[in-house]
Backbone bond lengths (Angstrom), bond angles and torsions (degrees), N, CA, C in turn:
res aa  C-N    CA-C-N  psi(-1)  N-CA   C-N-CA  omega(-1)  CA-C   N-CA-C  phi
1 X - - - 1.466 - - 1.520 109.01 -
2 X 1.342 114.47 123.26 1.355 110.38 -174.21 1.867 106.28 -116.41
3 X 1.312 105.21 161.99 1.621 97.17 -170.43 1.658 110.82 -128.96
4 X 0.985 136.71 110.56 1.864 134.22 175.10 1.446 102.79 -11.86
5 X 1.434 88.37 155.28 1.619 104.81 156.73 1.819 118.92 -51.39
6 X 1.383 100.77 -46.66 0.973 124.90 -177.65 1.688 133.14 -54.56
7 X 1.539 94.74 -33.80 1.392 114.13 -177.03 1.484 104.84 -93.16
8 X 1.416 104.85 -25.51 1.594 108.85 -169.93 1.960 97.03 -79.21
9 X 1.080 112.31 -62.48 1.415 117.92 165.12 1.493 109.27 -40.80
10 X 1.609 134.70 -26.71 1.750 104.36 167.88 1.688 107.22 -104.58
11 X 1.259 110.25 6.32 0.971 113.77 165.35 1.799 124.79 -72.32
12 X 1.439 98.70 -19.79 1.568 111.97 -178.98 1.906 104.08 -91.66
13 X 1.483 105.04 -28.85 1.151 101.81 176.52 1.635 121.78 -71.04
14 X 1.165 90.38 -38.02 1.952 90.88 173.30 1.088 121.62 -62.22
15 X 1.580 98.65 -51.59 1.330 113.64 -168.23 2.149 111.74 -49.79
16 X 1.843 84.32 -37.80 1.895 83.65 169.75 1.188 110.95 -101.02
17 X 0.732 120.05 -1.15 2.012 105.41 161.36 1.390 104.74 -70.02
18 X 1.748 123.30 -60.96 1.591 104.84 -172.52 1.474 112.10 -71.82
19 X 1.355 139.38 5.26 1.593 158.42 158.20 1.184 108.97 -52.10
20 X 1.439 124.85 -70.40 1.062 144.03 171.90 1.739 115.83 -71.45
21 X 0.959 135.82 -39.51 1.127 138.00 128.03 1.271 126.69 25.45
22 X 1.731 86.57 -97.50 1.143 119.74 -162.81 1.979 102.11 -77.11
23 X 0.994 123.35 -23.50 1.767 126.04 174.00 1.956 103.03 -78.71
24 X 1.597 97.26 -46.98 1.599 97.89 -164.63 1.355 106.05 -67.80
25 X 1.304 130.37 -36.54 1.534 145.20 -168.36 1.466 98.21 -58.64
26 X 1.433 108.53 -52.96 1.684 110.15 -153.25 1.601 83.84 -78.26
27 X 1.237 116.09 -54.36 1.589 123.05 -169.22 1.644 109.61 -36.78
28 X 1.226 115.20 -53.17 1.933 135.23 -167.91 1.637 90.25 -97.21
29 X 0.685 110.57 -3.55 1.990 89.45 -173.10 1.564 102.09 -104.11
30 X 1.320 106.35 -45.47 1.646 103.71 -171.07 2.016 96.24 -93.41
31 X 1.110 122.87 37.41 1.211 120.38 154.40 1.435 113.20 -92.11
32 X 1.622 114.84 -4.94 1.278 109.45 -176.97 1.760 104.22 -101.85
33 X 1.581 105.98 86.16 1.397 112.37 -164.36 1.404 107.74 -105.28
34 X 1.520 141.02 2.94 1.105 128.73 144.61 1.387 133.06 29.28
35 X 1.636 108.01 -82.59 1.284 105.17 161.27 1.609 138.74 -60.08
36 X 1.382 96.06 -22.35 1.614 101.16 174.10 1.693 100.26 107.65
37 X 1.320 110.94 25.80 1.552 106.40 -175.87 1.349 111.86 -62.12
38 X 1.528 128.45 -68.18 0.799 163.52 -145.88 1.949 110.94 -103.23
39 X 1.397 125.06 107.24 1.312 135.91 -179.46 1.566 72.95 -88.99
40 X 1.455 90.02 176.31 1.752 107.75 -171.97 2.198 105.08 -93.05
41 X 1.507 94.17 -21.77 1.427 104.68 159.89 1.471 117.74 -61.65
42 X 1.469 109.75 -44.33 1.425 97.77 -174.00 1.717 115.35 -89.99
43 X 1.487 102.40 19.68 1.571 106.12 -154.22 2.019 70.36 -106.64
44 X 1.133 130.80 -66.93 1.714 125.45 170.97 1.420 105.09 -49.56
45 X 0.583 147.92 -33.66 1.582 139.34 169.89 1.956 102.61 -56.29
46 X 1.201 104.37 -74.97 1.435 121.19 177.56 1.398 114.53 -35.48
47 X 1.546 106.06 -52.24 1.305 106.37 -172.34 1.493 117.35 -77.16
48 X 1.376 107.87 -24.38 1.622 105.98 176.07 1.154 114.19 -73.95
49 X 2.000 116.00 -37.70 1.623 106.16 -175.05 1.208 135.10 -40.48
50 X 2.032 88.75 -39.32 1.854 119.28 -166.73 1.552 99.85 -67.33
51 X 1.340 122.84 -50.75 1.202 120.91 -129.82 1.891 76.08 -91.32
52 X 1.560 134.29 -26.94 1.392 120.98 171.51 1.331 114.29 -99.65
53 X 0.966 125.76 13.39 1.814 120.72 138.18 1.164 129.78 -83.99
54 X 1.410 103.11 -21.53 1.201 120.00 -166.05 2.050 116.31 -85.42
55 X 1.694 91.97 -26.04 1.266 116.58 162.31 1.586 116.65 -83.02
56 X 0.875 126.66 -24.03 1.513 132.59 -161.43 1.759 97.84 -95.87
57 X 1.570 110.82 -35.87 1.358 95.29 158.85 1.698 133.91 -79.35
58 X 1.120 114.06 -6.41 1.676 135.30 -164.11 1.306 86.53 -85.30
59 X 1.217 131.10 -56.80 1.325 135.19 -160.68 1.426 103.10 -69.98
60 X 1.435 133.02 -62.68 1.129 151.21 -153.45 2.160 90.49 -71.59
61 X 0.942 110.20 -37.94 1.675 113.42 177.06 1.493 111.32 -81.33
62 X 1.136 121.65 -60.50 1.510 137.28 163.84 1.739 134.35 -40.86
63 X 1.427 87.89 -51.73 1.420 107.44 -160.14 1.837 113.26 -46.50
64 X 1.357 97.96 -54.28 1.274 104.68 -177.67 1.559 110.65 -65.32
65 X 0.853 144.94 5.22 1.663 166.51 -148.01 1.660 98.34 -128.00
66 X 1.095 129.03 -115.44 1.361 137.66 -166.81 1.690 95.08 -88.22
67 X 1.095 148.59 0.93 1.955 136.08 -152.47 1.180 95.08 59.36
68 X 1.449 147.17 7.16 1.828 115.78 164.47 1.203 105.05 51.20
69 X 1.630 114.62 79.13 1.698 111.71 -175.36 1.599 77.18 -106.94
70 X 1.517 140.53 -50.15 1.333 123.64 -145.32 0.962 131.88 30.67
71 X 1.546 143.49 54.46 1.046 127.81 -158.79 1.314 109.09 167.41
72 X 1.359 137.83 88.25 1.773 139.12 -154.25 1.554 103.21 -59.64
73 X 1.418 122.52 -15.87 1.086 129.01 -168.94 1.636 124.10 -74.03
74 X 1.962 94.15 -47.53 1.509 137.05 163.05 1.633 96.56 -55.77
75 X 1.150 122.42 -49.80 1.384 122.56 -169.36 1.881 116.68 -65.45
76 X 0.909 97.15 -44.56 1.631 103.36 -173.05 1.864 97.34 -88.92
77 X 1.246 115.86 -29.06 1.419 86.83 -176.16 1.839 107.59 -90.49
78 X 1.557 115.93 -7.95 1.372 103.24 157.85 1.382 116.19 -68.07
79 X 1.428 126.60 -27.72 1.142 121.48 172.79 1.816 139.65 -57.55
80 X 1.326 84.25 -46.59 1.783 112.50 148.64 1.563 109.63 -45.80
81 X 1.115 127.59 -44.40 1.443 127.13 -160.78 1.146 100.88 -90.81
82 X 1.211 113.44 -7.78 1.794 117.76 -176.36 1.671 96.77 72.34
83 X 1.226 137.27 58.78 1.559 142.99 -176.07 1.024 94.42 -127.52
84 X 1.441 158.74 -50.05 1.370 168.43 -42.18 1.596 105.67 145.31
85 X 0.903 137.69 110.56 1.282 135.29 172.87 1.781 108.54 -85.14
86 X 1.245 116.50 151.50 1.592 119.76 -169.63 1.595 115.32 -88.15
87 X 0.812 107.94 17.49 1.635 137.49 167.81 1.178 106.29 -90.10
88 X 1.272 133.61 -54.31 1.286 132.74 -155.01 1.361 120.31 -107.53
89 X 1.857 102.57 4.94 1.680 103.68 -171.70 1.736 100.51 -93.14
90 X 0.976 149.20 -35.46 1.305 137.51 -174.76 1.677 101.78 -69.17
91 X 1.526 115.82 -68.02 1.882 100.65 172.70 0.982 109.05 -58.57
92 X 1.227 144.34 13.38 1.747 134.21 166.15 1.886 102.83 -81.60
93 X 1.501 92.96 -39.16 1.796 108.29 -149.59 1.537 83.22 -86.09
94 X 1.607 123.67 -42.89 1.707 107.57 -175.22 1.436 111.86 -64.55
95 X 1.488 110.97 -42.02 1.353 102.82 178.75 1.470 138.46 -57.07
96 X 2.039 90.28 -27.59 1.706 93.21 171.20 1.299 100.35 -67.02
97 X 1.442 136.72 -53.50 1.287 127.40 -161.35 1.337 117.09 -41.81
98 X 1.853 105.42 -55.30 1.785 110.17 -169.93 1.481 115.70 -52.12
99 X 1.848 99.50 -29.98 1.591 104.08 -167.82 1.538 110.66 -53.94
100 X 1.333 81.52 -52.93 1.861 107.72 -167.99 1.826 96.56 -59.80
101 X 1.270 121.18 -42.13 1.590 111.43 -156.71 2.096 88.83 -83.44
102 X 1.267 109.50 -19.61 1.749 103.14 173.89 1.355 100.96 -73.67
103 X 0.777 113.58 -61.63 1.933 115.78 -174.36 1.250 115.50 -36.39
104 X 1.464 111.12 -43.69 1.733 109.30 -162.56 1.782 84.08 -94.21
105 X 1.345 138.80 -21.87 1.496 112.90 172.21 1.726 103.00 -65.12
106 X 1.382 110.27 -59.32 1.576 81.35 -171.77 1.417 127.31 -58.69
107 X 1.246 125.87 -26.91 1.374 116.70 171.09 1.440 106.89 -39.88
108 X 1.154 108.84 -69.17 1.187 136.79 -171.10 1.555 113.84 -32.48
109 X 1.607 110.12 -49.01 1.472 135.42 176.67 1.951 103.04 -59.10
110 X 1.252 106.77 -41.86 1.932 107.47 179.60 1.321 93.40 -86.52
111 X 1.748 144.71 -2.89 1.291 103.33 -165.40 1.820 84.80 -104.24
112 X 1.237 114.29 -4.78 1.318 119.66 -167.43 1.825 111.54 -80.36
113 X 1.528 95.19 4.26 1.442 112.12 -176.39 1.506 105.10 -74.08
114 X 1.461 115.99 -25.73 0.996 112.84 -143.43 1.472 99.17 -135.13
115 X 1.373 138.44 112.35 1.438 143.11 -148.30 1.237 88.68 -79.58
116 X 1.474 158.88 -68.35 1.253 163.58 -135.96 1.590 94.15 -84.83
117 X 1.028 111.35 -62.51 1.541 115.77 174.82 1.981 107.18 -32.44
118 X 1.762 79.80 -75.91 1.549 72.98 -150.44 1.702 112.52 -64.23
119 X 1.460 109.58 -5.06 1.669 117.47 165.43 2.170 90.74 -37.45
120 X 1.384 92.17 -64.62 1.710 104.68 -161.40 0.990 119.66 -48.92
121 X 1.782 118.07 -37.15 1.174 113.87 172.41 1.277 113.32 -70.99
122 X 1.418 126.08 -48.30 1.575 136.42 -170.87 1.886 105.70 -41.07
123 X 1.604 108.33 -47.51 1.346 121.20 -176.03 1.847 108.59 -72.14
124 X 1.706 118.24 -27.98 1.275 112.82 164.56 1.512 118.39 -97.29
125 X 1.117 105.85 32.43 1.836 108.82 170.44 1.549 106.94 53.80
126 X 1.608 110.29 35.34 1.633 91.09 168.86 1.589 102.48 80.49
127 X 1.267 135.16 -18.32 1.290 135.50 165.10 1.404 108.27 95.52
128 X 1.869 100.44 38.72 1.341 106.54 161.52 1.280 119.19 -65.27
129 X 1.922 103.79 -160.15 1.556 112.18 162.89 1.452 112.84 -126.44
130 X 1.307 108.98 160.70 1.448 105.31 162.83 1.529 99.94 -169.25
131 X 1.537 98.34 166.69 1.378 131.67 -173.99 1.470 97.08 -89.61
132 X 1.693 122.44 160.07 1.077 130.18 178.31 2.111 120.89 -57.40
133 X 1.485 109.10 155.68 1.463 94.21 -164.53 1.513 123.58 89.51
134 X 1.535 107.54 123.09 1.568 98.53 167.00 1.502 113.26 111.31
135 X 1.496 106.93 4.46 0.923 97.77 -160.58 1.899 129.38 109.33
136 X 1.306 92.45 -37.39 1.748 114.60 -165.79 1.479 83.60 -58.80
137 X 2.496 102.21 168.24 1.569 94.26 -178.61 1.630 90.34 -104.90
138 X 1.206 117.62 13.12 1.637 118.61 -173.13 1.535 109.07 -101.34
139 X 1.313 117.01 137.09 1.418 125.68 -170.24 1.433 123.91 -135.06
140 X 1.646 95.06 50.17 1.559 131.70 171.28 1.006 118.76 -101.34
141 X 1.698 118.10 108.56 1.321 100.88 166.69 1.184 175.34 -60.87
142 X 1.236 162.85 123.09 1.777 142.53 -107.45 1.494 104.29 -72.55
143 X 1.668 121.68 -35.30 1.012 119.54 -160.58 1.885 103.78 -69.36
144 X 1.683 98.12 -30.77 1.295 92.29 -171.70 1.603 119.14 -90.73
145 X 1.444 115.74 -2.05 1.379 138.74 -176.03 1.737 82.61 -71.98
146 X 1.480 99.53 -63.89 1.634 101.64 -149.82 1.900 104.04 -64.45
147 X 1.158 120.26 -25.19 1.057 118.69 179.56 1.712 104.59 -63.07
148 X 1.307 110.51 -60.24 1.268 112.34 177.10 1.641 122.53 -19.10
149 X 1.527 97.49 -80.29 1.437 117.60 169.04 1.301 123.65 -16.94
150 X 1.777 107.32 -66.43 0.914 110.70 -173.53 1.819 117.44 -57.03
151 X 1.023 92.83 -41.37 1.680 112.52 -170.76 1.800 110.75 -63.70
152 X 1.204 107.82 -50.27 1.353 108.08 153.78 1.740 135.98 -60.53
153 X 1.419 92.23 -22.90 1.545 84.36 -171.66 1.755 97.73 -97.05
154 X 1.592 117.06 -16.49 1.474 114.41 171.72 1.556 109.02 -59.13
155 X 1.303 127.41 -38.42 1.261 118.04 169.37 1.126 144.23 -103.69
156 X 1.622 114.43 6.33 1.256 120.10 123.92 1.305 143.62 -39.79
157 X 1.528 105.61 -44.27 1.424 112.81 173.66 1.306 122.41 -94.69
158 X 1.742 116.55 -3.56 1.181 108.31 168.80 1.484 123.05 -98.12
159 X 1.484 104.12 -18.93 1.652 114.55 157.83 1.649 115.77 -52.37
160 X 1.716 104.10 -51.08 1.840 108.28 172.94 1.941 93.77 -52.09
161 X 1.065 86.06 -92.98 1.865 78.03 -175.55 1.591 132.60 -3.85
162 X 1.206 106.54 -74.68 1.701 85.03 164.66 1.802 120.84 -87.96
163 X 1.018 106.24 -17.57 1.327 92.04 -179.38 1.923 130.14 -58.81
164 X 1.752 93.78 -6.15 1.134 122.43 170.73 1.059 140.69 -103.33
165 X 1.552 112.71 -7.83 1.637 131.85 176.11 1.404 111.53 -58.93
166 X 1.461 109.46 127.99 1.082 115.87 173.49 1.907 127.25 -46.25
167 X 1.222 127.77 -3.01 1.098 149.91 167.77 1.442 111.29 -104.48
168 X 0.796 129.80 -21.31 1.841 116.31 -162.85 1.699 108.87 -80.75
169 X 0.984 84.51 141.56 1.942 105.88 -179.01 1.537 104.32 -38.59
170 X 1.677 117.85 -33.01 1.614 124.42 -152.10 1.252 110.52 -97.59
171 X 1.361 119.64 -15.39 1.291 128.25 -164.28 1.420 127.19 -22.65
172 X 1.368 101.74 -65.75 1.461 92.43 172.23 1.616 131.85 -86.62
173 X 1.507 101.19 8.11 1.404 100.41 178.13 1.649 93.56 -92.19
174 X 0.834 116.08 -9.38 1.609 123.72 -161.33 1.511 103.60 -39.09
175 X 1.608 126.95 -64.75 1.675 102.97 165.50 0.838 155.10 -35.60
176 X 1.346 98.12 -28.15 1.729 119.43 175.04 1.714 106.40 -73.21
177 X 1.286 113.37 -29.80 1.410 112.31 -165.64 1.971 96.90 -89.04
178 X 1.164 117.33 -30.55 1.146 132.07 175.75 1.540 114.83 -54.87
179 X 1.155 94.21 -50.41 1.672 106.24 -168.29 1.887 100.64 -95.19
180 X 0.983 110.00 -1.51 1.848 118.14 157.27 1.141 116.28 -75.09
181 X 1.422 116.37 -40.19 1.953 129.63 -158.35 1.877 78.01 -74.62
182 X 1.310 103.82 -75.23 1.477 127.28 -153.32 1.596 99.30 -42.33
183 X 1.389 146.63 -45.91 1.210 154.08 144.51 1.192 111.76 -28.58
184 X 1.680 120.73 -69.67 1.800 105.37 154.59 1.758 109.83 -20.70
185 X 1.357 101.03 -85.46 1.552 110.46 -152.80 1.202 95.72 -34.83
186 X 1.330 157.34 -76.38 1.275 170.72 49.96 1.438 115.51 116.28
187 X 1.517 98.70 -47.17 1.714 110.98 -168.94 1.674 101.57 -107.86
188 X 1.553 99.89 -0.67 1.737 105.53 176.38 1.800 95.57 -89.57
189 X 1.400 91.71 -60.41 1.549 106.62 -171.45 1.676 133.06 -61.83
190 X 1.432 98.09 -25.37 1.533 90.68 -163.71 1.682 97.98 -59.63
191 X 1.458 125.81 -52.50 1.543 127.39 -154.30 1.369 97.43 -62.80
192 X 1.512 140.74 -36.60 1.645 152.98 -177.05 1.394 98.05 -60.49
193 X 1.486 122.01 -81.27 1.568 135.17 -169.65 1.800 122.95 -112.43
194 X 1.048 101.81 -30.35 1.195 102.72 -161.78 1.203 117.51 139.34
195 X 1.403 103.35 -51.01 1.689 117.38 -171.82 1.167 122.46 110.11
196 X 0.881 147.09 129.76 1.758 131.81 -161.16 2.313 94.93 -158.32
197 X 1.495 77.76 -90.30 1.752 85.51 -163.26 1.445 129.37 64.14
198 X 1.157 106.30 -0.68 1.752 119.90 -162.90 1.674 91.90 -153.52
199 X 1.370 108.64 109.35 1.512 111.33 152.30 1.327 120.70 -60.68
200 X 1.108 135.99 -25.65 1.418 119.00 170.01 1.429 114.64 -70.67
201 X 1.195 117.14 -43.83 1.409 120.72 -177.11 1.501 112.94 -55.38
202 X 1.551 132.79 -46.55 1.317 140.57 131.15 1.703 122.49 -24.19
203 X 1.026 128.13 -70.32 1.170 118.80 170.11 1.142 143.26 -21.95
204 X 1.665 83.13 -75.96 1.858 94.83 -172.24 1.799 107.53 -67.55
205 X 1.152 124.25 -11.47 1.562 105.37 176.13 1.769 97.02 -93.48
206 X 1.169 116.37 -51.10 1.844 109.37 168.95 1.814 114.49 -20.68
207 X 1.472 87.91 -76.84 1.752 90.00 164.33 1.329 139.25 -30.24
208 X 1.658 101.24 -50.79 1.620 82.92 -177.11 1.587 95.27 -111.36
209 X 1.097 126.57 -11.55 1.637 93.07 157.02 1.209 130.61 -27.99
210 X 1.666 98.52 -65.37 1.673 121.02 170.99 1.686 126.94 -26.70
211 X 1.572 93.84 -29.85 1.471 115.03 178.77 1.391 100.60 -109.36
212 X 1.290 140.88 6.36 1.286 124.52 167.45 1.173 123.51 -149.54
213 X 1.352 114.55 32.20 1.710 140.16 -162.93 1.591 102.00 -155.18
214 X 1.139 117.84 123.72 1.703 118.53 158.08 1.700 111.02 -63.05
215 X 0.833 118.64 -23.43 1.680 133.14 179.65 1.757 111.94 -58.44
216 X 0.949 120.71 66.16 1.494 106.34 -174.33 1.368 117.62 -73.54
217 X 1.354 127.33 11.02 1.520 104.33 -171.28 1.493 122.28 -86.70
218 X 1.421 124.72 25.11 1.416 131.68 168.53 1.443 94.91 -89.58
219 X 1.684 125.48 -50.06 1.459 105.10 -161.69 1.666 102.21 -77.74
220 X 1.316 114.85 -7.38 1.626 112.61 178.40 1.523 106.40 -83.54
221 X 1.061 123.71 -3.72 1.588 124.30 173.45 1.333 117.75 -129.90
222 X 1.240 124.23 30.26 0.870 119.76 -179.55 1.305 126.53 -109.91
223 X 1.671 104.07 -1.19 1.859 126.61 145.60 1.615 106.91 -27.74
224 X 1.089 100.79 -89.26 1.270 118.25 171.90 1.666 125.83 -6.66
225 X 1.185 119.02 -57.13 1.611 139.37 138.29 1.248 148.99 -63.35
226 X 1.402 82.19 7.39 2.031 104.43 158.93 1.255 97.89 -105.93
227 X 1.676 116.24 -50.94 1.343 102.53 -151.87 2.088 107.21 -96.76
228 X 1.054 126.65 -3.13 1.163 123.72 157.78 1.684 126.56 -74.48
229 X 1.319 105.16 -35.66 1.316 107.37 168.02 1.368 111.96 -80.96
230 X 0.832 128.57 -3.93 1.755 127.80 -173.91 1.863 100.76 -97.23
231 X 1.302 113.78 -44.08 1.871 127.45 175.93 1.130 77.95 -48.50
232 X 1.485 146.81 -87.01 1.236 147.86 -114.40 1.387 112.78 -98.80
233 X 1.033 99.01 -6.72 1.773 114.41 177.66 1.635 100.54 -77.77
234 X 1.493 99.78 -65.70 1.415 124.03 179.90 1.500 117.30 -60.62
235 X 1.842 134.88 -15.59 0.800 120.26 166.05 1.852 111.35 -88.35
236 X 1.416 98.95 -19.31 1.863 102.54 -166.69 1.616 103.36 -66.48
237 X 2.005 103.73 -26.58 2.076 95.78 -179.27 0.807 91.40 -107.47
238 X 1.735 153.55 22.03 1.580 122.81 113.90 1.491 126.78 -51.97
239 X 1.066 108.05 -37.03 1.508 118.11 174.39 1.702 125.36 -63.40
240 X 1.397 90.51 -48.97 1.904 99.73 171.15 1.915 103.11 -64.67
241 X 1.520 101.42 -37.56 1.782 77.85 173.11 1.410 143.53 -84.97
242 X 1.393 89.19 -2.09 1.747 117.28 171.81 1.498 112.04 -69.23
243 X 1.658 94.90 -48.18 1.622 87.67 -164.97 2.081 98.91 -104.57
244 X 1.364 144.16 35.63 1.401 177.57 132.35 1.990 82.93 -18.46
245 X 0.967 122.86 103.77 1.149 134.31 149.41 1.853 117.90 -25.34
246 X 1.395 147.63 112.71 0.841 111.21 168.54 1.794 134.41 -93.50
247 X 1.066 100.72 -169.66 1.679 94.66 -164.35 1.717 106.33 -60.80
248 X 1.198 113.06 168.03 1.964 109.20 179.33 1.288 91.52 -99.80
């Protein structure tokens, strides 16, 4: 069964809208803690569960469609691996973006229901990330943000990598194992940066903060979260071709 360019490209868009979604929702929704639901422990807990269930179903709907890369990062290092054809990595990478920049408006649209709320979101950039400075509420420094990133998103993407090879023992559990790592990254990262690993997921709330916040320092740091997750993308399919079984 083969699928268009076309289908594979809205297949990347869904797939990151409910991606993004599913992190920005929990991220902006349970800021409305009022009652006291939510300690800031159970708010990283929360937010990682969502955002890897929330992946583990994207994939499992998607996957067979475009591979469910979501993720510009996922995209270029399948491309590297020769998995990805070079045709398909820029409409792969716009589509993650649009997904991700629709997702965080509608969140955005229910948190705006709510004047106190959306004060909260407006003051967390949409439920970006950032490094210390600028405004940001994190007071980590870039060198050690960016190390992070990278390091997390190398094994993110090198777990996606084989856990997806057309040969591997895991194959079809492979989302499940995907959306385990990504919960790591998540429950390491949120208290450091935020959490990112995925430039789109970074982006699209940077962006429209930018457009709906006087506060710019998410879209001024949000370099930072292209280009750490992208190193680490790019070192994990050097790595998958190093360690590539050779022929018998």
């Amino acid at each position: 069964m083969a699928w268009s360019s076309g289908q594979r490209v809205l297949a990347e868009f869904l797939g990151t809208f409910g991606l993004v979604l599913s992190v920005t929702g929990a991220a902006l929704l349970s800021l409305n803690v009022d009652t006291g639901a939510f300690s800031p422990d159970a708010r990283v807990l929360l937010i990682s569960l969502s955002l890897g269930m929330g992946v583990i179903g994207m994939i499992y709907a998607f996957g067979d469609v475009s591979g469910a890369h979501l993720n510009p990062a996922v995209t270029l290092a399948m491309w590297i691996s020769g998995r990805t054809k070079a045709r398909d990595v820029v409409p792969y990478v716009v589509a993650q973006l649009l997904g991700g920049i629709v997702a965080v408006a509608a969140v955005a649209g229910v948190a705006y229901g709510s004047s106190t709320l959306w004060a909260s979101a407006r003051a967390a950039a949409l439920a970006s990330q950032g490094y210390s400075g600028n405004g940001s509420p994190y007071t980590v420094a870039i060198g050690s943000v960016f190390l992070l990133e990278v390091v997390l998103t190398f094994f993110l993407v090198l777990v996606i990598l084989y856990a997806t090879r057309g040969d591997g023992f895991a194959k079809n559990l492979a989302p499940v194992g995907i959306g385990l790592t990504l919960i790591m990254t998540n429950l390491v990262a949120i208290p450091i940066d935020g959490a990112s690993v995925n430039p789109a997921r970074s982006f699209a709330p940077a962006v429209l903060s930018a457009v709906w916040s006087s506060d710019q320092w998410a879209i001024r740091q949000d370099w930072l979260f292209w280009v750490a997750p992208l190193v680490g993308g790019i070192l994990a399919a050097a790595v998958e071709r190093v360690l590539r079984a050779s022929a018998a």
